[in-house]
Short mmCIF file of the C-alpha atoms (twelve columns), coordinates in Angstrom:
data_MODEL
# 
_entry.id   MODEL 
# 
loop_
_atom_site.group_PDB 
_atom_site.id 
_atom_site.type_symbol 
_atom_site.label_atom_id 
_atom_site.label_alt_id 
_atom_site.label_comp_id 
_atom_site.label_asym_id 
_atom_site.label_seq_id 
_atom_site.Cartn_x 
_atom_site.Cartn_y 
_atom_site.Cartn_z 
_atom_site.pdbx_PDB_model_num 
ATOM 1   C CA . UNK A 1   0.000   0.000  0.000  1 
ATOM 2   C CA . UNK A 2   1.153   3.410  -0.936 1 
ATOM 3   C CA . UNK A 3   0.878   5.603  2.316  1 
ATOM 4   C CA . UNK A 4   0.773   9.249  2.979  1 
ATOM 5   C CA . UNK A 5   2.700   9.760  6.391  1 
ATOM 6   C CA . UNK A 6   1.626   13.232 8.503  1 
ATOM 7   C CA . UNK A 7   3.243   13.754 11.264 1 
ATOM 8   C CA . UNK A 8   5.024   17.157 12.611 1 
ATOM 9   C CA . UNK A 9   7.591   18.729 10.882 1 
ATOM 10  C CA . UNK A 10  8.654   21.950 12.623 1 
ATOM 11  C CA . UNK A 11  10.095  22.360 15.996 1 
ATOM 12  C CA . UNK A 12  13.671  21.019 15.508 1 
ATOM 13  C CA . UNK A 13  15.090  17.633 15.214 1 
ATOM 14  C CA . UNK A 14  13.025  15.790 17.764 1 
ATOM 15  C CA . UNK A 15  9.938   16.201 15.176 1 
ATOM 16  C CA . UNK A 16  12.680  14.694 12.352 1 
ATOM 17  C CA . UNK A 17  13.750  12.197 14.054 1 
ATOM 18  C CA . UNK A 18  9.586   11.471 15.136 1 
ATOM 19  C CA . UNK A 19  9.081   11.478 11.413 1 
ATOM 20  C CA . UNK A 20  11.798  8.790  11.052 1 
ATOM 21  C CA . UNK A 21  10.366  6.263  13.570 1 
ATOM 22  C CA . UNK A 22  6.680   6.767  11.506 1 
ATOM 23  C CA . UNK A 23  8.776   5.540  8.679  1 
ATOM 24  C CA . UNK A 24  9.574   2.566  10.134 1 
ATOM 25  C CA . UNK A 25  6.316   2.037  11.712 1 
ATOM 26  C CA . UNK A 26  4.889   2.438  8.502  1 
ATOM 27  C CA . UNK A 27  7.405   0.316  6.835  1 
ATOM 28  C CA . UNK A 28  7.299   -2.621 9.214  1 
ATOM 29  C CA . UNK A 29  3.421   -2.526 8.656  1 
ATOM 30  C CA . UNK A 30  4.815   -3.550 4.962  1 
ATOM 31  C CA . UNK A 31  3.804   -0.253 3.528  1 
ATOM 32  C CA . UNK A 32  5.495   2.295  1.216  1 
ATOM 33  C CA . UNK A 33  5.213   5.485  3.096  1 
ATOM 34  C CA . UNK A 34  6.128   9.012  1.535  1 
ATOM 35  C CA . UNK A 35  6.751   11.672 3.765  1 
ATOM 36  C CA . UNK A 36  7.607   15.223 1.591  1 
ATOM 37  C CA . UNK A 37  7.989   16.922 4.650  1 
ATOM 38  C CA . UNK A 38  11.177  14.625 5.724  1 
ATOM 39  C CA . UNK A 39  12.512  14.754 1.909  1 
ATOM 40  C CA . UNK A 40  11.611  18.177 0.243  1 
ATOM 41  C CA . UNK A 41  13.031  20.282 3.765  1 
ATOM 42  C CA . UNK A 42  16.057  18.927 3.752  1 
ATOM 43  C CA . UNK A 43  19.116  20.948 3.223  1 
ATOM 44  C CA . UNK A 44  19.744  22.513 -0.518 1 
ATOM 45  C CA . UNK A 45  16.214  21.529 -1.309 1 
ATOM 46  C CA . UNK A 46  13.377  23.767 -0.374 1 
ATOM 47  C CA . UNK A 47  12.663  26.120 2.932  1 
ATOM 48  C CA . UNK A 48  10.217  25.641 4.942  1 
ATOM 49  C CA . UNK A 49  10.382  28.599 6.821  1 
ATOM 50  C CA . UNK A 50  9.951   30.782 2.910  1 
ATOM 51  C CA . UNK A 51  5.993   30.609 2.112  1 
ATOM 52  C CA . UNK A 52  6.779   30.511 -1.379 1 
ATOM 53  C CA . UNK A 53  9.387   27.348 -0.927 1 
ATOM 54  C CA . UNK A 54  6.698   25.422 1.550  1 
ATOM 55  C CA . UNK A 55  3.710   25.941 -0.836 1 
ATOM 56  C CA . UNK A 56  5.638   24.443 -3.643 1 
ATOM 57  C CA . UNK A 57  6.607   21.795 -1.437 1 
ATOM 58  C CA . UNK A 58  3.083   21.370 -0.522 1 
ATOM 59  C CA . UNK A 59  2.067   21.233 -4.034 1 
ATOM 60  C CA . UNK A 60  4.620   18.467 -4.846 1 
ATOM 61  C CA . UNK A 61  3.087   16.737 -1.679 1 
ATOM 62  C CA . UNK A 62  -0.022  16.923 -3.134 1 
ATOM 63  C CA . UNK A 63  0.675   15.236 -6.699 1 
ATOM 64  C CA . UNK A 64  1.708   11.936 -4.545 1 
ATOM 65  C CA . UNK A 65  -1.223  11.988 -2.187 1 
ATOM 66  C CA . UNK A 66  -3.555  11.611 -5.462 1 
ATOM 67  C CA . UNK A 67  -2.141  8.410  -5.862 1 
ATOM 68  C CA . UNK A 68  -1.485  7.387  -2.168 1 
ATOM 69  C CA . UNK A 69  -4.063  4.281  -1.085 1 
ATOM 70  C CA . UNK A 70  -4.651  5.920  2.442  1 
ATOM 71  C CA . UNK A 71  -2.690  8.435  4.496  1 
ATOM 72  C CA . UNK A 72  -1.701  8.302  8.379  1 
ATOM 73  C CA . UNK A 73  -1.225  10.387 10.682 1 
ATOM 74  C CA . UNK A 74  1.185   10.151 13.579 1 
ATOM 75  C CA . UNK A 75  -0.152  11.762 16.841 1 
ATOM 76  C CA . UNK A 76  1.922   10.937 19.791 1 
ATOM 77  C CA . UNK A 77  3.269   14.601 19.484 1 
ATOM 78  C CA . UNK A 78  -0.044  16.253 18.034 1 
ATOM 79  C CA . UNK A 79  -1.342  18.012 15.153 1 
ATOM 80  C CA . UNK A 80  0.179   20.594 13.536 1 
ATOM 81  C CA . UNK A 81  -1.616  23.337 10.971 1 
ATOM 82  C CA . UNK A 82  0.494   21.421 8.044  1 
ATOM 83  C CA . UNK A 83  -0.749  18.077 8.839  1 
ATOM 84  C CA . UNK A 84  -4.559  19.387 9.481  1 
ATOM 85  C CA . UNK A 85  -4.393  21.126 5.584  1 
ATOM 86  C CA . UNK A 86  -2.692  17.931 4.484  1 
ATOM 87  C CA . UNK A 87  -5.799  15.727 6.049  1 
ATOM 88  C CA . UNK A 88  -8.158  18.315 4.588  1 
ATOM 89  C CA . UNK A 89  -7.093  17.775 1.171  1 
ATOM 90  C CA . UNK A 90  -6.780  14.260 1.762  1 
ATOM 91  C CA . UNK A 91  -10.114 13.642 2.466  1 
ATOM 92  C CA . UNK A 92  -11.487 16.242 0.298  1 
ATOM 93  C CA . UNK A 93  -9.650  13.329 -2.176 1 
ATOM 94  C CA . UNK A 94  -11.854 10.773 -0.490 1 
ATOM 95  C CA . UNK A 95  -8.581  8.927  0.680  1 
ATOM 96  C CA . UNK A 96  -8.920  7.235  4.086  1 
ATOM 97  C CA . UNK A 97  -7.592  8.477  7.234  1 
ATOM 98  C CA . UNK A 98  -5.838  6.214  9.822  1 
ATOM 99  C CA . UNK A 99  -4.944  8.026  13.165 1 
ATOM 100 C CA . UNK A 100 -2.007  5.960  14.549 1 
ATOM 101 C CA . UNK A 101 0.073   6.263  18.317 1 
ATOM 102 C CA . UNK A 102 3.357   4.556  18.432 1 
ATOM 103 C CA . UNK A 103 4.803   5.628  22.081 1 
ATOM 104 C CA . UNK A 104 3.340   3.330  24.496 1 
ATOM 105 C CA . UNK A 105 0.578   1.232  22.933 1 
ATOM 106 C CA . UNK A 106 0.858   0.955  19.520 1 
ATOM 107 C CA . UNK A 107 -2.617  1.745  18.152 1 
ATOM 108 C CA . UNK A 108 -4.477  3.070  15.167 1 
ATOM 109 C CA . UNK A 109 -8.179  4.386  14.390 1 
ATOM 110 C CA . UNK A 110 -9.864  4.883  11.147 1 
ATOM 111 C CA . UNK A 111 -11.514 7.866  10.644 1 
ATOM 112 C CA . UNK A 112 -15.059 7.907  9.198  1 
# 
């Protein structure tokens, strides 16, 4: 399955190295998972912090979400204003929604 991983991005490295371990959650569920928020902020790529660089980014984001199967999102740290657009969009798509916690007891809820 072809998964769209949301999961905070800004806020330092603690929120990168969050994103990592939804990776390999998402992995390990035998998944593809595509975070653009981990790839297209990464150094010499685009800025997140320069509207115009983040809404291209976003845009990008959105080509692979058309053809995502479902998208997650990661909220042991909460939900930022990127991931609530992102879910938005998502299920103005109709693509499903899977809440998931990994800290503690690993769970996940679908979203109807």
């Amino acid at each position: 399955m072809r998964v769209v991983v949301e999961s905070p991005f800004a806020g330092g490295f603690g929120n990168v190295r969050y994103g990592r371990e939804c990776l390999r959650d998402s992995i390990n569920r035998g998944e593809s998972p595509f975070a653009s928020h981990l790839l297209y902020a990464q150094k010499g790529l685009l800025n997140d912090s320069i509207a115009e660089e983040r809404k291209k980014g976003m845009a990008a984001a959105a080509a692979w979400l058309e053809v995502s199967d479902y998208v997650c999102v990661y909220m042991d740290l909460g939900i930022t204003p990127g991931m609530v657009a992102g879910v938005v969009h998502a299920t103005r798509l109709g693509k499903q929604i899977r809440l998931r916690w990994i800290r503690g007891i690993r769970r996940e809820e679908l979203v109807e």
